[in-house]
N, C-alpha and C positions, 0 to 999 in steps of 0.2 A: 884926247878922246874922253867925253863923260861914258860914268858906266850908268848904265839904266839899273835903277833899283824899282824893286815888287813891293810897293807899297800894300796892297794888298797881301801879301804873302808874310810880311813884318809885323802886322796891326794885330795879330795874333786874332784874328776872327775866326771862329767854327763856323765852318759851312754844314748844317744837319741835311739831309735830304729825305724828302720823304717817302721818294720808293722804296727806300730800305725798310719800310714797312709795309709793305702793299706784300698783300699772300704770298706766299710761298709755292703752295700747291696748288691743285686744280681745284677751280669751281665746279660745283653742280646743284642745279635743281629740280629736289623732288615734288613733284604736282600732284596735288591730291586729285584734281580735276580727273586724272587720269580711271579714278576708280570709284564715281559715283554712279549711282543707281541712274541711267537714264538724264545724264548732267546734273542730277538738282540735291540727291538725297544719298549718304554714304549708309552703306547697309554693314551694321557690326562684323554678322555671321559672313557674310562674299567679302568684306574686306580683310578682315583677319584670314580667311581662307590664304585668298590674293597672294598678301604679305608672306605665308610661309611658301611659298612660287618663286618670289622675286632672289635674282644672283644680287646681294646685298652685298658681295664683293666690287661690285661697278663701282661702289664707293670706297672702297678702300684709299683709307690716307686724304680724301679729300674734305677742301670747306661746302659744307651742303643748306643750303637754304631750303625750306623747306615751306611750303607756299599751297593755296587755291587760287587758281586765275580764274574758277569758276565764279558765279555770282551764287555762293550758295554755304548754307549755314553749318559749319564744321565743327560737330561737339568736340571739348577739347579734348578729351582721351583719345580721340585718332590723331590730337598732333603726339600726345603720350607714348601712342602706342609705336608711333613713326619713330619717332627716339629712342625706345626699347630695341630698334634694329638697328639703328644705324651708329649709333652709339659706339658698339664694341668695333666700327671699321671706318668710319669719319674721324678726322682729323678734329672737328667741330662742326657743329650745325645750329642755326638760326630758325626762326620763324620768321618768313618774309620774303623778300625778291632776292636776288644777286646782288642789287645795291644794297639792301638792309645786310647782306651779309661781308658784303668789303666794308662798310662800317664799321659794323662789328667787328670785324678782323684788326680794322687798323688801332681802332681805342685798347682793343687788350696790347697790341703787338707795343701801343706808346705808353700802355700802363706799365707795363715791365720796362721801360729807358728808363737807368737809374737817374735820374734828375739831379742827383748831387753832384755829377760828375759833370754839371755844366757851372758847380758853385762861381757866381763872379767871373763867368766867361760872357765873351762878346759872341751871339751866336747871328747867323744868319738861319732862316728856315728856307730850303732855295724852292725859286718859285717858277722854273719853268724845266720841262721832263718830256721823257717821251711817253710816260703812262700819266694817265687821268687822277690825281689824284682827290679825293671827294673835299667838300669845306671842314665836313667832320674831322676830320686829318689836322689840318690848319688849326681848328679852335680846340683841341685835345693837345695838341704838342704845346700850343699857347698857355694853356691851363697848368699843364705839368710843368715846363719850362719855369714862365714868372716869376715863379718865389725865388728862384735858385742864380738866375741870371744876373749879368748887370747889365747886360742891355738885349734887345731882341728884335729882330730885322726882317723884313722878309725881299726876295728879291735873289740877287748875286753880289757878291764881294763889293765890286768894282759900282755898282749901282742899288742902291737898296731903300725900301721903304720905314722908317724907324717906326717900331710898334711899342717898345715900352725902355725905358729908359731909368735904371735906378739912382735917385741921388743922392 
């Protein structure tokens, strides 16, 4: 009887995955749109009001993007003033959609992998999941990786794309 050997499991390849970076916590965002003069124009005096109204607890601990889907010109001390609140009960917050904010999420989350700890390893980046993970993701891990590796893959174990190869 031959024994079946794991080739893959011997080759000493890292498989990274990248959900392990995809948020943690909940998303949310806040729309300024919600609080303009008649859709066009944000009034200092009713919005400041507004803001000490609003349960700024709905955000606790969350990633919050903070955004006008309005077509409409937004001095920037009201995004100021929006992080003045959310600040002491967000997790983090952005300026932008939900996607500029999983961005964001994911570059800090791959800023802190200590990259030395792949010195001279064979990594894969795996490439198929059940969450979405953005290109941004892909070209940050790449970035941080490269110096450290000695080769880097993208795919699975058993099938993989070579992306950079040290000689």
């Amino acid at each position: 009887m031959e024994t079946i050997v794991n080739k893959v499991a011997e080759s000493g390849i890292i498989t990274l995955d990248l959900e392990t970076f995809y948020p943690k916590a909940d998303l949310a965002v806040f729309d300024l749109k919600e609080y303009l003069f008649m859709g066009l124009i944000l009034k200092e005096k009713d919005f400041r009001a507004t803001l000490l109204t609003l349960d700024w607890e709905t955000y606790r601990d969350k990633y919050v993007a903070v955004t006008c889907t309005a077509d409409a010109i937004i001095p920037m001390w009201a995004y100021m003033l929006v992080a003045s609140y959310l600040q002491p009960v967000a997790k983090d917050l952005v300026v932008g959609d939900e996607k500029t904010l999983i961005n964001n999420i994911f570059i800090k989350n791959i800023a802190a992998l200590d990259a030395e700890d792949f010195q001279d390893k064979r990594v894969v980046v795996k490439g198929c999941g059940d969450i979405q993970i953005p290109e941004t993701a892909y070209l940050e891990i790449t970035n941080k990786l490269r110096p450290f590796v000695k080769s880097l893959m993208y795919g699975e174990p058993c099938s993989t794309v070579p992306i950079f190869k040290r000689k």
